[in-house]
N, C-alpha and C positions, 0 to 999 in steps of 0.2 A: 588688276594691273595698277592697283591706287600707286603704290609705292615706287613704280619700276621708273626706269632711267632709259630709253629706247635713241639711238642714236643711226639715222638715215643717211648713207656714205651715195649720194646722186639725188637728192630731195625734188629736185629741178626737175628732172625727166619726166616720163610718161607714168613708168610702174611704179619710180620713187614718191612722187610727187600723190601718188594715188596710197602707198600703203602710210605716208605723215597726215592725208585728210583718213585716212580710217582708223590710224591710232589715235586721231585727235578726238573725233566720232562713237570710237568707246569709252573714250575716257570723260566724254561731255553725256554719256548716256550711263554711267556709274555713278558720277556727281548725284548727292541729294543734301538737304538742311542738316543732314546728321552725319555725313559719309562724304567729304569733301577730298576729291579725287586730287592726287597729287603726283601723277604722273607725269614726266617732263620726256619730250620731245623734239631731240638735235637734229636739225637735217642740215644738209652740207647744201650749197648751191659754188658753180665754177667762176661766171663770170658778172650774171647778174642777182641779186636778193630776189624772191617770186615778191609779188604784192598783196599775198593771201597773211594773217597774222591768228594767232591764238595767244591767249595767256600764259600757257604754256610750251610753247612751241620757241626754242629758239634756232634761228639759222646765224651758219657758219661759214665763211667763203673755206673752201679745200681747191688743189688741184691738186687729181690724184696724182698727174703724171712726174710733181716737184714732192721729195719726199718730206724736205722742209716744209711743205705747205699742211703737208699732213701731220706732221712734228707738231705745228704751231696750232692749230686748231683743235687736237686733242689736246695741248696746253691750255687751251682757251676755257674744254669741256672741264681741266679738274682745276680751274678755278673757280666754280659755280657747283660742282658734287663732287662728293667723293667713289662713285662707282656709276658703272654703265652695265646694265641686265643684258638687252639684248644689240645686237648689232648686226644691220640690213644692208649690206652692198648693193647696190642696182646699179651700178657706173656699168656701163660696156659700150665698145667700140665697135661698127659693120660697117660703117662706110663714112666718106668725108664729103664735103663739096668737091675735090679734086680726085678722088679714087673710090672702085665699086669694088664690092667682091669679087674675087679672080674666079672666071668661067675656065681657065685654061693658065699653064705654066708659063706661059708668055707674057702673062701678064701680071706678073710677081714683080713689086717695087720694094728694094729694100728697106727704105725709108717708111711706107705703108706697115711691111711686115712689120719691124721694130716697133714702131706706133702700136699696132694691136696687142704687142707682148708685153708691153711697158703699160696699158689700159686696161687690159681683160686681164691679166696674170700676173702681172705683176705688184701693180696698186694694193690688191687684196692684201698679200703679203706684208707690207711695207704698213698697211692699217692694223693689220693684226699684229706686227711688233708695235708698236707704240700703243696699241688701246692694252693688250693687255695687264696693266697695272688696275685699267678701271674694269676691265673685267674678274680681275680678281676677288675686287673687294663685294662684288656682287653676294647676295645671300641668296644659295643655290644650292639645291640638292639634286639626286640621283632622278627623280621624279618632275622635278619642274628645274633644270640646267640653265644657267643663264647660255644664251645664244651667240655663235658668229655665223651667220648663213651669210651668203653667198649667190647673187642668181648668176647664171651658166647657159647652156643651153645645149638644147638635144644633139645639133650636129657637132660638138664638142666629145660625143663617146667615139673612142674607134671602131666598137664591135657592131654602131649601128651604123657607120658610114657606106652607105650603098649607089652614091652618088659620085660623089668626086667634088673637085671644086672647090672654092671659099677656101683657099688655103688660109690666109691670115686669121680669118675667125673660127674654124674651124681650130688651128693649129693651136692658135692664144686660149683659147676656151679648154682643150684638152690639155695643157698646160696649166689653167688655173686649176681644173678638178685636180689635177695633179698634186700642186700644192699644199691644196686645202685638206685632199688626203695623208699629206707630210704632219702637217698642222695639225690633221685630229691625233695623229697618233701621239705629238710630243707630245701636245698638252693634255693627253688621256695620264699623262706622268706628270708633266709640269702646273697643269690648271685643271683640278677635278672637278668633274661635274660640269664643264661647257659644252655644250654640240654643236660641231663644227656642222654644216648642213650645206651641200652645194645645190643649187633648186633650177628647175627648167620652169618658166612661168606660164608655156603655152605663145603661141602664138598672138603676139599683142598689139592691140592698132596705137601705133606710138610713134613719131618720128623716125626711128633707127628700124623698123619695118618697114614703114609705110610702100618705100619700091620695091615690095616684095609680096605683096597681099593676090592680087590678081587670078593666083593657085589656091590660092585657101578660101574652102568654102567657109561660110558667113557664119554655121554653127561653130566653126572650129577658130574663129576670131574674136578673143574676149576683150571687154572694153580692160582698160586698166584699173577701171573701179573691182569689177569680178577677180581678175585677175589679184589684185594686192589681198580682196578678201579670201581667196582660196591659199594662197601662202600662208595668210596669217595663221590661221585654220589650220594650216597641216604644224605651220611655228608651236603653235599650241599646244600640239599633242607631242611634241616630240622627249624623248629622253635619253639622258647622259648617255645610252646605251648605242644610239641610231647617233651618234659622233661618225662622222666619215662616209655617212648616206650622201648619194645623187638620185633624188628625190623630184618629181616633176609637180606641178599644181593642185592635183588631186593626193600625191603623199605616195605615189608609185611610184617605185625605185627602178631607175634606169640604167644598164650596163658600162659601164665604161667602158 
């Protein structure tokens, strides 16, 4: 990873915040007297900077929900390099201080819905029109693709929906995979050799779960440290070819 350009779209979060210390982590465990690691690491934060720093590591304010914000901050990234290898979305929206996930149709707010379509499905998009110029210039082949992944999540397939419920995140999630499936296909024409990758990270102890853990037993809740390193992991192994995969934590592909 000496050379690569790695760019964190929610740095701040729980899952984001966990895969910017484990790309920091291998790239400080690569460094030696002779092999001086030169991988650089963007991550976005919304409203405030974290307090954690690397020599590498630069942070960026984004709000996904302004698309100028997103404009202005990939403006920021190619004035410091001229390409970006991989690129990690972890922004998503379940709930606010003011609204939970919908138990029932009654309790659908328009204002809540739009919010989740504008956060989970929409943002993605609006980052992958403007990164793509530094994803281009990425040096990538059929074997090692520079990346745009994407996290998602399981109640976002429809063929697995056997619940009901969580319309806004349910609905905005199955929308992004949507997307991202548009995405792999143009750029399988317009940008060879990227893989689009939409990913389920497992069930994860992190803020935007937390009211939600109670049901899940204790094997099945990974911290965000495990959780970022099993992404990476599956990141790793992927190629040009798995473009347009919905892929879960372990690298198992999941129905839409």
């Amino acid at each position: 990873m000496n050379n690569k350009n790695y760019l964190i779209i929610g740095g701040t979060g729980g899952i984001g915040q966990a895969i910017v210390k484990e790309l920091l982590q291998r790239s400080a465990n690569e460094q030696s007297d002779e092999n001086i690691g030169n991988a650089r690491v963007y991550a976005t934060y919304h409203k405030s900077q974290p307090d954690f720093a690397a020599d590498n590591l630069y942070w960026l304010p984004m709000d996904v929900s302004d698309e100028g914000s997103i404009e202005q901050a990939i403006a920021d990234i190619k004035q410091q390099t001229s390409h970006i290898d991989w690129v990690i979305n972890c922004v998503g929206l379940l709930h606010t201080a003011h609204n939970q996930p919908e138990k029932a149709l009654r309790q659908l707010e328009t204002d809540f819905f739009l919010q989740s379509m504008q956060i989970n499905a929409l943002a993605g998009l609006l980052i992958a029109k403007h990164i793509k110029p530094l994803l281009a210039k990425a040096e990538r082949d059929a074997d090692q693709p520079a990346i745009f992944a994407t996290i998602s999540a399981r109640v976002g397939s429809i063929s697995d929906n056997h619940l009901g419920g969580w319309y806004s995140y349910r609905m905005s999630k199955a929308a992004l995979n949507m997307g991202m499936k548009n995405l792999s296909i143009e750029w399988s024409r317009s940008l060879k050799d990227v893989c689009v990758v939409v990913m389920q990270p497992g069930t994860v102890d992190t803020q935007l779960s937390s009211p939600f853990q109670s049901n899940v037993a204790d094997e099945k809740l990974f911290s965000p440290a495990y959780s970022a390193e099993r992404l990476l992991e599956v990141i790793d192994r992927m190629s040009a070819a798995q473009s347009g995969s919905f892929v879960d934590w372990a690298g198992e592909s999941i129905p839409w």
